[in-house]
N, C-alpha and C positions, 0 to 999 in steps of 0.2 A: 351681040356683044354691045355694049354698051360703049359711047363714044365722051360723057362723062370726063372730065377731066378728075384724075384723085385729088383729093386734099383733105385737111383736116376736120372738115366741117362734117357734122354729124348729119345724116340722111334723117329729117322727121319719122322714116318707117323704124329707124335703126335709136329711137332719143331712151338713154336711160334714164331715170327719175333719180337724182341727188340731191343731197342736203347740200354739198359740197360748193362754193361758188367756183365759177367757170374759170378764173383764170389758175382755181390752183388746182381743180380738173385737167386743163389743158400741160400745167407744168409737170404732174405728176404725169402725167400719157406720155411727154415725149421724155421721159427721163425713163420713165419702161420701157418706153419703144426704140430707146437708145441700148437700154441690157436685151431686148429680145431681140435685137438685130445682133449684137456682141453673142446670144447666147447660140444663136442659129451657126453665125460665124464660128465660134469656138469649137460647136460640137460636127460641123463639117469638116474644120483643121485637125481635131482628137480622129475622128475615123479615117481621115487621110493616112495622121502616123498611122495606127492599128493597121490600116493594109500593108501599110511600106512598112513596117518595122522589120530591121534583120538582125541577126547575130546570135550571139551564143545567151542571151536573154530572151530570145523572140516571147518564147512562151509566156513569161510574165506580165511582159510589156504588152503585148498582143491584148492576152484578158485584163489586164488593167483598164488599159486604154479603151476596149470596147465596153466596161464597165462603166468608164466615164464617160465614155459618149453618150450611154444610155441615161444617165443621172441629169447629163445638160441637158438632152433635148430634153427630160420629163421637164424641165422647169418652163418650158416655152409656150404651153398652151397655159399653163396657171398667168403665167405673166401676160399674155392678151389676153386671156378672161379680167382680168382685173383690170386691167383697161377698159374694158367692156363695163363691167359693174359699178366704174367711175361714171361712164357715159363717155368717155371719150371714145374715138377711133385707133386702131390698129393696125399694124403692116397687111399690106394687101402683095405683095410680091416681094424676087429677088432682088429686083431693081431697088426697091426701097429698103431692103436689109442693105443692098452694097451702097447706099447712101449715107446711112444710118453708122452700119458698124465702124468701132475703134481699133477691134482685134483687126489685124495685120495677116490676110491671108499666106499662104508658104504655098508656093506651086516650085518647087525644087524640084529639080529630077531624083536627086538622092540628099536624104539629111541623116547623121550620124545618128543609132538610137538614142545617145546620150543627152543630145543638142535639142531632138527632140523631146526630150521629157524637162529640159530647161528651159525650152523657148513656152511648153504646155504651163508652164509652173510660172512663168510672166505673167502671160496671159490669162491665169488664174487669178494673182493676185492682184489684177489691173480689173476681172470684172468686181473680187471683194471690196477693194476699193471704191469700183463706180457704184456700187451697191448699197454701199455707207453713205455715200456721196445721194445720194435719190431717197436714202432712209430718212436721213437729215431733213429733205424737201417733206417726206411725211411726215416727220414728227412737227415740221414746223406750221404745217397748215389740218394737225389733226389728224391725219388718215391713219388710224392703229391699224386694218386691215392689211394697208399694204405693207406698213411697216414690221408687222407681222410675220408676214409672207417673206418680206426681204431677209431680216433674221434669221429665217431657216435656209433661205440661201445662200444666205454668207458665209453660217455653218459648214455648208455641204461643199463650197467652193472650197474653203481653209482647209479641209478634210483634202481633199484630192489634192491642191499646193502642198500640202503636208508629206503626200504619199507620192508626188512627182520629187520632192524635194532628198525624198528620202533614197530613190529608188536612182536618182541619180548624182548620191556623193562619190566623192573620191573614197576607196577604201578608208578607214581610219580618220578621216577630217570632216568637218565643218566645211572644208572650199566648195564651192561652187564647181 
């Protein structure tokens, strides 16, 4: 095992070749490596509920939930490969996800289904938001790839806030 300290600095064996200059390399890696430690987060909170979901919903909630569990993790190797393709570095553990992430883990012993498909539905639109928020960084120093990339995730996050949002009204209203 290597005694190594981590850090951000790129290993000469590990250097990708970019047009890109390095400081807006290094900006664009930790604004993804801020959504891949949120996305690692989010989709370890989404399978939490999925186990714990109870009540006269399970079933829905249950396959929902493990639907979207599966949706976030697919996004988290694309988002350290493009790290990667930048030339930057990448999360190397747990430790540096619980650094990193903004999502607000939930170790409750019990959360209401309802609470959780609201507290999912924050959480969703807090990563669409940082997603805009890091799209903005692409577009401002050129990176159409990632900004690309980010787009369809945005997508795909507003899609599931859509369907937590939906899945958790009051009968007949708009409340919350």
């Amino acid at each position: 095992m290597s005694k190594a300290k981590a850090d951000n600095k790129v290993s000469p064996d590990l250097d990708t070749p970019t047009d890109m200059p390095q400081a807006a390399v290094d900006k664009i890696s930790a604004a993804l490596n801020t959504l891949l430690a949120d996305a690692f987060a989010l989709y370890l909170k989404t399978k939490n509920f999925h186990w714990h979901v109870s009540g006269r919903h399970f079933r829905d909630y249950h396959l929902m939930l493990d639907e979207q569990s599966d949706a976030i993790f697919a996004t988290t190797d694309q988002l350290a490969e493009r790290v990667r393709k930048l030339g930057g570095v990448t999360l190397r553990s747990i430790g540096q996800i619980g650094k990193l992430q903004t999502i607000q883990d939930n170790d409750e012993n019990y959360v209401p289904p309802r609470e959780m498909l609201r507290e999912l539905m924050e959480d969703n639109k807090h990563m669409a938001a940082a997603m805009r928020k890091a799209h903005k960084l692409c577009d401002d120093h050129e990176d159409s790839g990632t900004a690309g990339l980010l787009e369809t995730f945005i997508d795909e996050t507003e899609r599931r806030t859509w369907f937590l949002f939906e899945a958790s009204r009051q009968e007949g209203s708009n409340a919350a």
